[in-house]
N, C-alpha and C positions, 0 to 999 in steps of 0.2 A: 421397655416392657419386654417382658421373655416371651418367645411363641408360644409356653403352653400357660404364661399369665392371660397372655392376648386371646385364648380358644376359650378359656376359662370367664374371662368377661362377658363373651361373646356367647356364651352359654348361659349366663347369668339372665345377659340383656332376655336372652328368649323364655326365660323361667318368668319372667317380671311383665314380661307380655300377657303368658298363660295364666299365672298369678288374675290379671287384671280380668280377664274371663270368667274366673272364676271355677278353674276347673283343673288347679293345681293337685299333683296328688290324690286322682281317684283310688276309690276303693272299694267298688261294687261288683267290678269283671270277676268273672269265676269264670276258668277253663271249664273242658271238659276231658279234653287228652294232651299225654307228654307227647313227646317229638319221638321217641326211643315204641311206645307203644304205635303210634301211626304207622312208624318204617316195621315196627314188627309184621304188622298185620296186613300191613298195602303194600309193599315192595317188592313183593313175589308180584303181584296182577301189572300186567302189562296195560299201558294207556288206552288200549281200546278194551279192555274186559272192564274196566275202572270208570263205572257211571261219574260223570262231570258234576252231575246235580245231586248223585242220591247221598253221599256222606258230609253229612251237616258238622263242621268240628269248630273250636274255641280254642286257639292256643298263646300262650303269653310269652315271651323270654325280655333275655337282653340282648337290641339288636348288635349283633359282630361285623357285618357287612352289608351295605346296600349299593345298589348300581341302577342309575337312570335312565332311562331313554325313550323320548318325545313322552307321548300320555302314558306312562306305565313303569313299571321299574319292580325289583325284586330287593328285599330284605332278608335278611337267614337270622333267624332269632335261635337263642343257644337257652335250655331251662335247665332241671339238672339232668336228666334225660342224658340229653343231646341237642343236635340243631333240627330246626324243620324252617324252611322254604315258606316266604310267604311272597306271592303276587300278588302288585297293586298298580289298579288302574281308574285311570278320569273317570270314565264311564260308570266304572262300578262303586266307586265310594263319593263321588262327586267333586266337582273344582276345588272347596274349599277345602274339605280333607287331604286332598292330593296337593296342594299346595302345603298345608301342613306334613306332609310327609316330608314332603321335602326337604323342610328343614331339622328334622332329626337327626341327631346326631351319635356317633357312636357310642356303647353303653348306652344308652336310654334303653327303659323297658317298653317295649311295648306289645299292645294285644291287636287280635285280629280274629275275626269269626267270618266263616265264606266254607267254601266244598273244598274238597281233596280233588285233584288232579293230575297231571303227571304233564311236565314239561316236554319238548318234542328232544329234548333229549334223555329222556324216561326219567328226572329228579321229579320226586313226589314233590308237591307244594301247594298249597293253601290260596287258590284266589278268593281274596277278601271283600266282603260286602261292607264288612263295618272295622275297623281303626281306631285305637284308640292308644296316643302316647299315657302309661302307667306312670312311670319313674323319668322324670328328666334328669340326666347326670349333667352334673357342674364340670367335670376333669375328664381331660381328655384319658382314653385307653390307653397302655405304652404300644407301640408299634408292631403290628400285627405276630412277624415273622421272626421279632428279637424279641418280644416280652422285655421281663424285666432283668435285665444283663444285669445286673450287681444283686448279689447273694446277698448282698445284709438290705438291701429295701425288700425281696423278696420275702424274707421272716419277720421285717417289721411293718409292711403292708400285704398280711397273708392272703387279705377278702382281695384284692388286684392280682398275684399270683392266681388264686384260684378261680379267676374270672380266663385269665390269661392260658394257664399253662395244665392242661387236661391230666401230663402227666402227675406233676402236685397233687392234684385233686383226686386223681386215683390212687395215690400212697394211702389217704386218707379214708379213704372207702374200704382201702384192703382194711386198714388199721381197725374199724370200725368192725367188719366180720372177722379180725381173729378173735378181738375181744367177746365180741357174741357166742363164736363159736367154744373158748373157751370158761366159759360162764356155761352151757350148754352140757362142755364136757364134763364140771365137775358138778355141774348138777344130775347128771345121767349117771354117775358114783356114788349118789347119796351124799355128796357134802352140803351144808347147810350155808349160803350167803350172807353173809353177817355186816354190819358196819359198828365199828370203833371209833372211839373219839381223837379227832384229830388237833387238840388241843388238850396237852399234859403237864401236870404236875410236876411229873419226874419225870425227863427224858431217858428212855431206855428202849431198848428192843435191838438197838445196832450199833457199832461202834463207830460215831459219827459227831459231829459240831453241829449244834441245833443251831433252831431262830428262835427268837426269844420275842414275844409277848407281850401283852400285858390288860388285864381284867381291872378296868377303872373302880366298878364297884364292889370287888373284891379288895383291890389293893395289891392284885396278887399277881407275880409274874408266872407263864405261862409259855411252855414251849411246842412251836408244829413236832408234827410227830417226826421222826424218822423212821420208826417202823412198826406196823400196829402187833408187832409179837407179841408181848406183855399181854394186850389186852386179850387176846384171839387165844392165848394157853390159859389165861384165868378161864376162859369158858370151856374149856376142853375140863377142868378141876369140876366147873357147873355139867358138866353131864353132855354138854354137845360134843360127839367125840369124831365128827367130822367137820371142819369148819371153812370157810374161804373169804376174802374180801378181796374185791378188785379198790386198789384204794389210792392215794398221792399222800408222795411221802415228802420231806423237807430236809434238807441238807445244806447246813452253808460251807458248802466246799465252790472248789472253781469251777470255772465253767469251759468248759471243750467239744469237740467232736463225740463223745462218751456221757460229758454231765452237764445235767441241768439242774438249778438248786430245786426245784422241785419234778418229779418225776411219778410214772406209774409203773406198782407192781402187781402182781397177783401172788398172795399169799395163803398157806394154808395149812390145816394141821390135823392128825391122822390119830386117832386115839389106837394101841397097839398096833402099830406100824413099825418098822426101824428106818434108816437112811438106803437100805437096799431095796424097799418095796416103793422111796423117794422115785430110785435112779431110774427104776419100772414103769414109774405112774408118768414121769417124767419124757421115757422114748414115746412110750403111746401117746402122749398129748402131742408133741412134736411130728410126729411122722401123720399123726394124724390132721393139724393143721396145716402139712405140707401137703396132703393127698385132698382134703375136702376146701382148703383156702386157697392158697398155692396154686395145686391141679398138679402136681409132678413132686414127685422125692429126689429129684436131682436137680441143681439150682444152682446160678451162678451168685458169688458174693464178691464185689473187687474184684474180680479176676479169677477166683477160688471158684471151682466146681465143688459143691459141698452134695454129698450121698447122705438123706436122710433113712432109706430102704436099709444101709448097715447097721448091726450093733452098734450102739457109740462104745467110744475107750473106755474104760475105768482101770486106772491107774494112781496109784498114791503120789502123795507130792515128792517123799525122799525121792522113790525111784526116777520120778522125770526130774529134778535135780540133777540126780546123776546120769542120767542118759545124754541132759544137754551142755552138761561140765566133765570135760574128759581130765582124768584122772581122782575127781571124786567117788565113792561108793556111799550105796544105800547104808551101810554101817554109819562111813564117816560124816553123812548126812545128821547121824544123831550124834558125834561129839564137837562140842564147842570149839575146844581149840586147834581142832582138826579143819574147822569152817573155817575160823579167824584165820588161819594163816592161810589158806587156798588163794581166800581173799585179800590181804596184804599181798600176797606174791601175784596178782592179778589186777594190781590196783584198784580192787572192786571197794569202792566209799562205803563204810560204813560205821554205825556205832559202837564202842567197844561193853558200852554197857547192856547193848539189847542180849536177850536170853537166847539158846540155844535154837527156839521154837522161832522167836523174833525174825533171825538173823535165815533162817532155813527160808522161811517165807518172801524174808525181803530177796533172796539169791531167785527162788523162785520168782516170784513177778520181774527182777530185771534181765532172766536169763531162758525160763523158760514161755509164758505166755502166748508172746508172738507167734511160736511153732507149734502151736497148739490151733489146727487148721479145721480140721475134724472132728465132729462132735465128741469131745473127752471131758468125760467126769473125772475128776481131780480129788483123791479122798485121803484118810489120813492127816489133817488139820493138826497142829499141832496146841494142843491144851491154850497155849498163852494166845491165842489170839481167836481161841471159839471159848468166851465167856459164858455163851447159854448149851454150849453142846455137851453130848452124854461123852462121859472118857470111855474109850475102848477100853473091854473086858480083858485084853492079854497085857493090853500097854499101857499101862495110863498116863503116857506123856503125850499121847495122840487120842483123839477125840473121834467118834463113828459122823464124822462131816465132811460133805462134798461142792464143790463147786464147777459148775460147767460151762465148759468153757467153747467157742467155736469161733473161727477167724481172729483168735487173739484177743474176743471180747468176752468177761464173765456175764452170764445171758441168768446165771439161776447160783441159789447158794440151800443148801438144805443139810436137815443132822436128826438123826435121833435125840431126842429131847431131855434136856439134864433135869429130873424131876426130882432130885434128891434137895430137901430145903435145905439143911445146912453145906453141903458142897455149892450150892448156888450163893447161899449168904457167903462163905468164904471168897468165891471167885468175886462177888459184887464190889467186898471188901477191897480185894486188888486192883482192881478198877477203880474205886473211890483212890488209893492211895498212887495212880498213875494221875488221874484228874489232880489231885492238890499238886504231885510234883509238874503239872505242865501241860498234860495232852488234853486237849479241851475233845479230843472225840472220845476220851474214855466214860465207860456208864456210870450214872448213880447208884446211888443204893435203894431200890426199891423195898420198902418194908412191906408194905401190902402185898405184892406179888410174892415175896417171901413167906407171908401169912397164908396164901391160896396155896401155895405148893403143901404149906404143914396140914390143909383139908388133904391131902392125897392128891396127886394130879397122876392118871395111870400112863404104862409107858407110851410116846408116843417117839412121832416124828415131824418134820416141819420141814417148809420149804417158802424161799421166797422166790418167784420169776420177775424178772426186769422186762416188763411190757414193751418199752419203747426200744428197747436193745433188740428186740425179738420182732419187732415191725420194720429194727432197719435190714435185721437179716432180710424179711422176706420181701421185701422192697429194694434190696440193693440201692441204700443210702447208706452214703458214708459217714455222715453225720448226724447226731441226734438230735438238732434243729428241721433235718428234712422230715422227720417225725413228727415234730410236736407243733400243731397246729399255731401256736403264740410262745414260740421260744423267750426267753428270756434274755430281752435287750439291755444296753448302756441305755439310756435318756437320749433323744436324739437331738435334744439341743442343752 
């Protein structure tokens, strides 16, 4: 038998005891303060301004630590708060609860009701009148000072990390007020919160490989969304011409430091707006959850000092092309066979069938991304690969669409909006005719959204942000597991 089979028996044996009592699993205690409001309020009064008898408090946790000795002993119980201190002694809870103390063991919840005090070495704590173990835990804690050393038990036992490791726990609290505070922000703009269904018909809205479904009493396969666009610009046609949904979208792509096949964005869309009032609405949400979330517009990422107080870049993609491949230009950015051979002469892999736009993008993401360190808006999209974006009015090989990018990660992707129904039915067309030759991430043909757009849909704009991308900026994680409360594991046997 292993030592933590043998703690774990031995845990069991004492729950079967209590069991027998009859007093398994109470549920009556009610506190009446956290540990975090106590220290608020006592900590400042020194042990002799600090009446013994006069503050009466109730506090519960899960105990972290206890320590013995002759009649009396201390426990430090941890809520979400924080810790608070509790003292227990013979005298005051009597032999038989003090022998029940005793045998408590780490992780066990337990409660205690007595005065505030202050130790003679001024730690506030709780001498207890009354005791009462809440929760018996079966499984030992991992080891005070290492937690839990292996990364993959950590994401796949998240409720022990966050028992364990304060830091974890407060990635997750930040996590918790950006999303508040950005909900807050575009509701202080007048956009409207909305929710979309997240099971479709026709998968559309991003160029992506669904999950596929299926509706027993329909008979009807069905796919998670990949991205609620469709539905969110149908309602911009119905009249709401500011709209947002914080929502989970679905992708069966792989999975890394970057993806998770299910993920969170905040999405939204601007009735007469373009992608330049995007890139606006965009710095102010940002700098403003680094100044109200954060607390500071300069921040470390990896090693990166990141300035959010600066303008960010905005730059087109030919140009950083060329800026990060010497001997290319912004010109030869736009002809094909001028790419193809840069490429051949550089051993750079590629297709000889992708399109001029294709191939521009693909040099882009393998050559420039990573040095893109600094908050830079990336604009000028090239037509073939923004299916829903409006074409630029001088060019129309380039589309009015941006993507933003910072530490080498795309954080948000936003365009003035292609409202025109028959250039959208044509573009859908070549996406259906990419899907039959092979790319299972190209779009359907949406007839219906085609049908909203011929009601008029007026100009807009649109933008999607990558939530979890955006919680590891401000958390300095480097993976997007450290994010998401229940990553997405292999089977563990």
């Amino acid at each position: 038998m292993t030592e933590d089979n043998k703690l774990i028996a031995e845990r069991r044996a004492k729950l079967s005891a209590i069991r027998q009592q009859g007093v398994a699993f109470p549920n009556h205690f009610r506190r009446t303060h956290l540990a975090a409001e106590l220290h608020q309020a006592y900590d400042v009064m020194d042990k002799e301004t600090l009446d013994p008898q006069a503050v009466q408090v109730s506090v519960v946790g899960r105990m972290m630590s206890k320590r013995l000795f002759g009649k009396g002993g201390f426990a430090n119980l941890k809520d979400v708060s924080g810790d608070i201190q509790i003292f227990v002694q013979l005298n005051q809870i009597g032999a038989d609860k003090f022998s029940e103390f005793k045998t408590y063991d780490m992780g066990d919840i337990v409660a205690g009701s007595g005065v505030l005090f202050k130790t003679k070495t001024g730690e506030l704590s709780v001498k207890v009148s009354e005791l009462q173990l809440i929760t018996k835990s079966l499984r030992p804690l991992p080891e005070k000072f290492h937690g839990l050393s292996d990364q993959e038990t950590r994401y796949r036992q998240r409720y022990v990390d966050l028992i364990i490791n304060d830091v974890s726990a407060n990635v997750f609290r930040l996590r918790s007020k950006m999303v508040s505070h950005i909900r807050h922000f575009m509701e202080k703009r007048d956009f409207l919160e909305v929710e979309t269904p997240m099971m479709h018909m026709i998968p559309g809205g991003a160029t992506a490989k669904p999950f596929i479904t299926h509706h027993n009493t329909l008979d009807l396969d069905l796919y998670l969304r990949v991205a609620p666009e469709l539905f969110l610009k149908r309602l911009t046609v119905g009249g709401f011409e500011k709209v947002f949904e914080i929502n989970r979208n679905f992708r069966n792509e792989g999975v890394s430091t970057k993806h998770n096949p299910e993920f969170t964005m905040m999405e939204f869309y601007w009735a007469y707006a373009d992608y330049h009032d995007l890139m606006d609405l965009t710095e102010d949400l940002f700098r403003s959850l680094a100044e109200n979330v954060k607390g500071e517009m300069r921040f470390s990422y990896q090693g990166e000092v990141l300035n959010f107080a600066q303008p960010f870049r905005r730059q087109s993609m030919a140009s950083l092309v060329a800026e990060y491949n010497e001997g290319l230009t912004e010109v030869d950015c736009y002809d094909l066979s001028v790419m193809q051979a840069y490429c051949d002469e550089r051993n750079i892999s590629i297709d000889k069938k992708w399109s001029k736009g294709k191939l521009l993008s693909e040099l882009f993401e393998l050559t420039v991304e990573e040095h893109l360190i600094q908050p830079t808006f990336v604009t000028e999209y090239p037509i073939e690969i923004s299916p829903l974006s409006r074409r630029n009015d001088d060019n129309p090989e380039i589309t009015d669409r941006f993507e933003l990018f910072i530490c080498g990660n795309e954080i948000a992707n936003g365009f003035s909006e292609l409202n025109d129904p028959e250039d959208q039915a044509d573009r859908f067309k070549a996406q259906v005719a990419e899907w039959e030759a092979g790319d299972e991430e190209a779009m359907h043909y949406d007839a219906d959204y085609i049908r909203a757009l011929e009601y008029g849909m007026p100009p807009a704009a649109g933008e999607g942000i990558g939530i979890d991308r955006l919680v590891m900026l401000f958390t300095d994680s480097a993976s997007i597991r450290d994010v998401l409360l229940f990553p997405y594991m292999k089977p563990e046997h």
